[in-house]
DRENSE-826378 format. One record per residue: residue number from 1; x, y, z of N, C-alpha, C in turn. Coordinates in nm, 4 decimals, always signed. Layout:
N
ZARO  resi      n.px      n.py      n.pz     ca.px     ca.py     ca.pz      c.px      c.py      c.pz
ZARO   NUM         X         Y         Z         X         Y         Z         X         Y         Z
...
! end
This chain:
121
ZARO  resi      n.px      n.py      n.pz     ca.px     ca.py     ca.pz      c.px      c.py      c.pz
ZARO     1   +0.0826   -0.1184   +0.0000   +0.0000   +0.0000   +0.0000   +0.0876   +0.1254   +0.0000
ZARO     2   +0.1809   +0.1102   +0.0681   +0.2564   +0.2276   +0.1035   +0.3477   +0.2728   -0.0794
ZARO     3   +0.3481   +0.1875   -0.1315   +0.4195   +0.1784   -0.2733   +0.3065   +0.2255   -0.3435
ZARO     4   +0.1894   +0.2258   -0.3297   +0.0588   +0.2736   -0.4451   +0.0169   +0.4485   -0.3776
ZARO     5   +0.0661   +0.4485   -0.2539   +0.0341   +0.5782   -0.1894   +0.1664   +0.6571   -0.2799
ZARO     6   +0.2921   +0.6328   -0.2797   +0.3744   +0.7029   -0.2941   +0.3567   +0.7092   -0.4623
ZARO     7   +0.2987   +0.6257   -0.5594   +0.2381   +0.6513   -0.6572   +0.1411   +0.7285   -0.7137
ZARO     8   +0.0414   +0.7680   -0.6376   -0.0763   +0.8358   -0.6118   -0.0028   +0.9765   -0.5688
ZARO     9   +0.0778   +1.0006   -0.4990   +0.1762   +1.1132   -0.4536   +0.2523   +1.1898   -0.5731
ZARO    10   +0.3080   +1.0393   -0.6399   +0.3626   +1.1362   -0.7851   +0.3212   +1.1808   -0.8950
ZARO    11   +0.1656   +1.1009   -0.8823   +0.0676   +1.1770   -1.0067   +0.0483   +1.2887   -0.9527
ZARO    12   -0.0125   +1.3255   -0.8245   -0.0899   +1.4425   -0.8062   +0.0181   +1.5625   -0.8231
ZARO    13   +0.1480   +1.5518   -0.7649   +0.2578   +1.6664   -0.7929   +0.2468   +1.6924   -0.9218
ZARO    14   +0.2605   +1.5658   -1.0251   +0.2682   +1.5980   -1.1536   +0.1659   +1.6580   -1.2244
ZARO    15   +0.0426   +1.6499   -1.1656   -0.0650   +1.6849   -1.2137   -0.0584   +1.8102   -1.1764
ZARO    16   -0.0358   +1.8398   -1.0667   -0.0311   +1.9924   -0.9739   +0.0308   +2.0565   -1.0536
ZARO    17   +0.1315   +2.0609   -1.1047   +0.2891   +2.1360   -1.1971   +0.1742   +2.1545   -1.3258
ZARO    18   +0.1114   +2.0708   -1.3857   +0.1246   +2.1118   -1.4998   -0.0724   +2.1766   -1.5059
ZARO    19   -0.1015   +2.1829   -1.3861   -0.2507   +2.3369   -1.3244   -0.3429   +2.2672   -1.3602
ZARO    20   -0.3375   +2.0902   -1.3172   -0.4959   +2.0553   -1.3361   -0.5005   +1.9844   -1.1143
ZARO    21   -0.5693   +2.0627   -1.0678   -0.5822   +2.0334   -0.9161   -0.6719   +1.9685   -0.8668
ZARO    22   -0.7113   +1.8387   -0.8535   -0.8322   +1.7986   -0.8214   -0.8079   +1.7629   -0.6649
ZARO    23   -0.9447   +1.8465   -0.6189   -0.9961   +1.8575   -0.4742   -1.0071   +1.7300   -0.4112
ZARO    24   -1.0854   +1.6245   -0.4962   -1.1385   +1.5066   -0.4520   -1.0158   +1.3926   -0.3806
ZARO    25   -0.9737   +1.3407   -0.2930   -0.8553   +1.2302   -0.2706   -0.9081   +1.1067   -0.3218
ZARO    26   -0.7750   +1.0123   -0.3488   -0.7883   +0.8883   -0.4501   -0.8590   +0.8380   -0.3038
ZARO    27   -0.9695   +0.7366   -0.3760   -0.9811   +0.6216   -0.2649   -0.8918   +0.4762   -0.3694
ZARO    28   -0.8445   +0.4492   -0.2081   -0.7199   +0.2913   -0.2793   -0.8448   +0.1947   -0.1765
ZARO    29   -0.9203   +0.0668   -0.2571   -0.9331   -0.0383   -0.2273   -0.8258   -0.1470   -0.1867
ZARO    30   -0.8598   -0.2068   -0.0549   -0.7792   -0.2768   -0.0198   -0.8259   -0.4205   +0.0088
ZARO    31   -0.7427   -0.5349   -0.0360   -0.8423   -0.6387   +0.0673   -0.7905   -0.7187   +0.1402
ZARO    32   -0.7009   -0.6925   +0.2607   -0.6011   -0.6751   +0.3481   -0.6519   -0.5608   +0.4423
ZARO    33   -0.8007   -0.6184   +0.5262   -0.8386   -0.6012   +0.6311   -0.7912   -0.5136   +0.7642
ZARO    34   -0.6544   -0.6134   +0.7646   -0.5399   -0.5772   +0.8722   -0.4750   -0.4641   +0.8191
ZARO    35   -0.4326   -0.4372   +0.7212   -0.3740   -0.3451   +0.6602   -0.4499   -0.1925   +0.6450
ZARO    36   -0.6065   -0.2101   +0.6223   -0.6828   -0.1064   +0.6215   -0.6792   -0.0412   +0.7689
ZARO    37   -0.6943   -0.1714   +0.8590   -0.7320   -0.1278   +1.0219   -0.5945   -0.0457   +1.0388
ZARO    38   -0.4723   -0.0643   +1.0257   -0.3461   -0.0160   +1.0484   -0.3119   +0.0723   +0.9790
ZARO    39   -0.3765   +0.1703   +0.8683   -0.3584   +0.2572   +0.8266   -0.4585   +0.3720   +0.8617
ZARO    40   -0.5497   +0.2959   +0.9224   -0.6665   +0.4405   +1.0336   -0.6272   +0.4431   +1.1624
ZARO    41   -0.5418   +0.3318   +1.2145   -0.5290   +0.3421   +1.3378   -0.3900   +0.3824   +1.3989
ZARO    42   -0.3602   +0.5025   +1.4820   -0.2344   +0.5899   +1.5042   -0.2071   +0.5144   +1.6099
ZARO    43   -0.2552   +0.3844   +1.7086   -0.1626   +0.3567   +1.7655   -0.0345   +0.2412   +1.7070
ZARO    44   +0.0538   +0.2685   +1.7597   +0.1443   +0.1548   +1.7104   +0.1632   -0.0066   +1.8039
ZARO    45   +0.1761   -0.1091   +1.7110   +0.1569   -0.2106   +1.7989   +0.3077   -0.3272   +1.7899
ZARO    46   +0.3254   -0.4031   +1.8738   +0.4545   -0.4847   +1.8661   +0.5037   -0.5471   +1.7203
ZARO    47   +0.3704   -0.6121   +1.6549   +0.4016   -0.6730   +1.5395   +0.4424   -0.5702   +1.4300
ZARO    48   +0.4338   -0.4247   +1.4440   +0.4373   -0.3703   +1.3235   +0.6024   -0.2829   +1.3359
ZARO    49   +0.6703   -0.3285   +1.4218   +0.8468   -0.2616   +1.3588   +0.8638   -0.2739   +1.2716
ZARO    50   +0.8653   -0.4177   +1.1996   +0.9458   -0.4564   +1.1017   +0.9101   -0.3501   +0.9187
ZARO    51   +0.8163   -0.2943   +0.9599   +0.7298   -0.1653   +0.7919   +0.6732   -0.0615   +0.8770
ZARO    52   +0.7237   -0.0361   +1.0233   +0.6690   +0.1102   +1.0618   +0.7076   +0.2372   +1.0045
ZARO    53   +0.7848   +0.1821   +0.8955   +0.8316   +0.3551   +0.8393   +0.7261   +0.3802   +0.7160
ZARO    54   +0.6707   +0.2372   +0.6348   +0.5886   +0.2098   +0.5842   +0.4598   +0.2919   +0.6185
ZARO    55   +0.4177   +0.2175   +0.6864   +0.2834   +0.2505   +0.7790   +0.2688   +0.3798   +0.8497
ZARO    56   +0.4096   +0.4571   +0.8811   +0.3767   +0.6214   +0.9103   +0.3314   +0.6948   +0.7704
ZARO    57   +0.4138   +0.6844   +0.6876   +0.3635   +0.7184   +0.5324   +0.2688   +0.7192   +0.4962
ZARO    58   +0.1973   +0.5899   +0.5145   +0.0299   +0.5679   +0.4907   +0.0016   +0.6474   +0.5695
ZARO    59   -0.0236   +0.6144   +0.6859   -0.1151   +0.6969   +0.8310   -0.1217   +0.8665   +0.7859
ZARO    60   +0.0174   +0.8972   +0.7811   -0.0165   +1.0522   +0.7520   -0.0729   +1.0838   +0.5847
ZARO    61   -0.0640   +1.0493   +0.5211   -0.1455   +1.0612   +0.4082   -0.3007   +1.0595   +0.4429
ZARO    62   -0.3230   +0.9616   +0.5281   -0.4819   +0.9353   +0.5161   -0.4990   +1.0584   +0.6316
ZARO    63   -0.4508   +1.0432   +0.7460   -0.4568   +1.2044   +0.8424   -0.5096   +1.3187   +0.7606
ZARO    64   -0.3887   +1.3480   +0.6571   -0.4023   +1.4590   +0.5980   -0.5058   +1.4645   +0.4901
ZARO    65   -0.5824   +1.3781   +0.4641   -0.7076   +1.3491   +0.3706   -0.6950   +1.3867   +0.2530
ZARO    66   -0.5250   +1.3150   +0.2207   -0.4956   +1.2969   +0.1132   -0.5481   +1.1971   +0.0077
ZARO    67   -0.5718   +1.0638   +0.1189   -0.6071   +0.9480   +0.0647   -0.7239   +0.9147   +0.0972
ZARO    68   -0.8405   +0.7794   +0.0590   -0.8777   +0.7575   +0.1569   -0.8657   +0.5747   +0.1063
ZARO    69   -0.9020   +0.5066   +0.2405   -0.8664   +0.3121   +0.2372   -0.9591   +0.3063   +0.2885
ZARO    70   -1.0075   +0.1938   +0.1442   -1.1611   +0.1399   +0.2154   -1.0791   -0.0446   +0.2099
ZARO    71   -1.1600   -0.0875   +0.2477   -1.1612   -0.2739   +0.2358   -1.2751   -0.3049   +0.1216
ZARO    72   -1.2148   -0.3671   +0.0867   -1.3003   -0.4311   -0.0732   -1.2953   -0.5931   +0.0231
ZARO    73   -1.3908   -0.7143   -0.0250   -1.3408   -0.8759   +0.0159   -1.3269   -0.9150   -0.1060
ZARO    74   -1.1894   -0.9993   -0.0927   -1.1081   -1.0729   -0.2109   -1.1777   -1.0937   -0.3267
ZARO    75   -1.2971   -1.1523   -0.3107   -1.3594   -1.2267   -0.4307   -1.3853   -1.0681   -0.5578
ZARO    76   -1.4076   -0.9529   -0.4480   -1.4414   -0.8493   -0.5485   -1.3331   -0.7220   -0.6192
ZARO    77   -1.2396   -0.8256   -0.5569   -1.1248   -0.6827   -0.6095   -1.1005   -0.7298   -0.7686
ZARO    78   -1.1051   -0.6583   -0.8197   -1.0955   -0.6626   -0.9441   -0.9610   -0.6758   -1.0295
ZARO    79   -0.8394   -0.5615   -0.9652   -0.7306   -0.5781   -0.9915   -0.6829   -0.7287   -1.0222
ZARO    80   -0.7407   -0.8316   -0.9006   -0.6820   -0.9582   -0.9034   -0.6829   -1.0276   -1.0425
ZARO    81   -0.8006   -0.9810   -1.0971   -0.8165   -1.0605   -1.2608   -0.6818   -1.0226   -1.3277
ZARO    82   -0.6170   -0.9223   -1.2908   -0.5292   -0.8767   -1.3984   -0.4298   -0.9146   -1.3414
ZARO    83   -0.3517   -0.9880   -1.2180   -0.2653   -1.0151   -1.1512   -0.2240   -1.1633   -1.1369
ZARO    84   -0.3625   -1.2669   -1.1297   -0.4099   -1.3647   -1.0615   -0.4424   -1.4646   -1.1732
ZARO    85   -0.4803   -1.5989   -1.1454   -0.5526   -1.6513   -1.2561   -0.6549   -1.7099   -1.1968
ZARO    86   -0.7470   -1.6753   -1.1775   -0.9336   -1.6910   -1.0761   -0.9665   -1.7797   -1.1459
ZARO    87   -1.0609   -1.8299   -1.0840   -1.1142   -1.9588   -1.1297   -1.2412   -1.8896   -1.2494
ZARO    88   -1.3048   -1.9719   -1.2678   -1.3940   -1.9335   -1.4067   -1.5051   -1.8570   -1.3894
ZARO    89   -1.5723   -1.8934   -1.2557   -1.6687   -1.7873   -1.2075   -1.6111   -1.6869   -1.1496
ZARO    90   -1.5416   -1.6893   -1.0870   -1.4666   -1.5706   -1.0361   -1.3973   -1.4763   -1.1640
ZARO    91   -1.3477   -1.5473   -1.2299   -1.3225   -1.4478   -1.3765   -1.4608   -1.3834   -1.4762
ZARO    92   -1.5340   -1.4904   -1.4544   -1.6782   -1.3958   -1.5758   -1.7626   -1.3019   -1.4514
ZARO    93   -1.7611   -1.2719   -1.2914   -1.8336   -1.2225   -1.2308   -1.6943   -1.0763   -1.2623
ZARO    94   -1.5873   -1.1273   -1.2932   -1.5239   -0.9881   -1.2436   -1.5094   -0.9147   -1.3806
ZARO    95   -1.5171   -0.9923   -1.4667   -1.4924   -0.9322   -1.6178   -1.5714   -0.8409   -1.6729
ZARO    96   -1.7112   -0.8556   -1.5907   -1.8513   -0.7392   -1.6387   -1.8224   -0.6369   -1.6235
ZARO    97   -1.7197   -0.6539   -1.4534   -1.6821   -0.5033   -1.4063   -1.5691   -0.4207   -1.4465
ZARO    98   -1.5171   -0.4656   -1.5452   -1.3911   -0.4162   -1.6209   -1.4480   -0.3330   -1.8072
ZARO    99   -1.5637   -0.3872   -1.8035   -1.6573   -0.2780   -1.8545   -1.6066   -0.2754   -1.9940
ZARO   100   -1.5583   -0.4284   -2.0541   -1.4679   -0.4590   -2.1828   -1.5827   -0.5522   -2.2692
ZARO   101   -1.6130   -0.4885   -2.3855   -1.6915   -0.5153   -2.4680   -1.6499   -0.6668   -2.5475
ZARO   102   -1.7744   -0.7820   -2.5376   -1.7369   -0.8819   -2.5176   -1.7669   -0.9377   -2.6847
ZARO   103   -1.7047   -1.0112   -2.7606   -1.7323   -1.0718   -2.8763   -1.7521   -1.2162   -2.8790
ZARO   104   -1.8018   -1.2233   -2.9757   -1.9206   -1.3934   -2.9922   -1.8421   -1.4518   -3.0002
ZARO   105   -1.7765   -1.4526   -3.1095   -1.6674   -1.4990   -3.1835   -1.4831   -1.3925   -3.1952
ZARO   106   -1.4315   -1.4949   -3.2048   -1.3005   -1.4844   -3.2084   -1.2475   -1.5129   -3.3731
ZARO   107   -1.1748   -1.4328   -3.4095   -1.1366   -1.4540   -3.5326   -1.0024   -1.4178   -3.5559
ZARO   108   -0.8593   -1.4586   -3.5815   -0.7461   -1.4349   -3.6100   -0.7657   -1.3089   -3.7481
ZARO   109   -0.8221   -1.3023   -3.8382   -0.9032   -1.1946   -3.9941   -0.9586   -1.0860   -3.9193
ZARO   110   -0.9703   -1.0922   -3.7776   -1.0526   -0.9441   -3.7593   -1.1728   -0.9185   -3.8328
ZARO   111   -1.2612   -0.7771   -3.8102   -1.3708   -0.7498   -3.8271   -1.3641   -0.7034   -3.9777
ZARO   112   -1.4953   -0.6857   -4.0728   -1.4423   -0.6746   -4.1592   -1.4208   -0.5223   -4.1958
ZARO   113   -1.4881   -0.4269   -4.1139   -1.3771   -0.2780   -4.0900   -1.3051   -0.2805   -4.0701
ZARO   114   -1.2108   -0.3780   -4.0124   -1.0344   -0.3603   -3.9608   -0.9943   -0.4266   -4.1024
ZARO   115   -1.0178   -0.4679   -4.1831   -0.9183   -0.5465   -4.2946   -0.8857   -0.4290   -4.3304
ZARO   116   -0.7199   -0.4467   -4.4129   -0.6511   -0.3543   -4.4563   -0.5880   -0.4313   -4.5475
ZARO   117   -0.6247   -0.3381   -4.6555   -0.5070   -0.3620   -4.7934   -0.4291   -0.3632   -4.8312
ZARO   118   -0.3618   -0.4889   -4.8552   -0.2077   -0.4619   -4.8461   -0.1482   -0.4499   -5.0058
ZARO   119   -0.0484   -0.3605   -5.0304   -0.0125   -0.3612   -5.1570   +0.0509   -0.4426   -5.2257
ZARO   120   +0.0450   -0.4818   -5.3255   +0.1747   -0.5953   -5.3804   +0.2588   -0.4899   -5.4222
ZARO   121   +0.3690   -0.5605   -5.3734   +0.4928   -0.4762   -5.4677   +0.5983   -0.5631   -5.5744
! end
């Protein structure tokens, strides 16, 4: 998370520089429960030394309502289709939501608006 915050950090500078400012903060879906709870919550706990420099990064981003972290559950994060290889229902429930226009058929010839003429030479 702390790697997609500091991503989200370098669009908005970049965006800032070149005078487009949007008011609204990214929301980052998470589905890593523990991870959401530990990025709203300012106390610090034993298990978390080992990425507390991590986890201050997050924390003050979301403080400063830069960000905001919600929890998504696994089955619905979507990213995973593009990461993961889901099983078959889990791939056609997530594929609707990727909002990619679906064809009957498959054809190596393409549509017959895409053919292109090729010249002999």
């Amino acid at each position: 998370m702390a790697s997609l915050v500091a991503e989200i950090q370098y669009v908005q500078n970049l965006l800032s520089e070149l005078g487009h400012n949007n008011k609204n903060p990214p929301l980052i879906w998470c589905d890593n429960q523990g991870a959401v709870l530990l990025s709203l919550n300012p106390v610090l706990h034993t298990r978390t030394k080992h990425f507390e420099l991590d986890l201050w990064f997050v924390r003050e981003r979301v403080a400063q309502g830069k960000i905001i972290v919600k929890h998504i559950p696994a089955r619905l994060q979507v990213a995973d289709l593009l990461t993961k290889a889901p099983s078959t229902t889990i791939f056609l429930d997530l594929r609707d939501k990727l909002t990619v226009d679906r064809k009957s058929t498959l054809s190596l010839r393409g549509d017959k608006e895409d053919t292109v003429l090729v010249r002999k030479s």
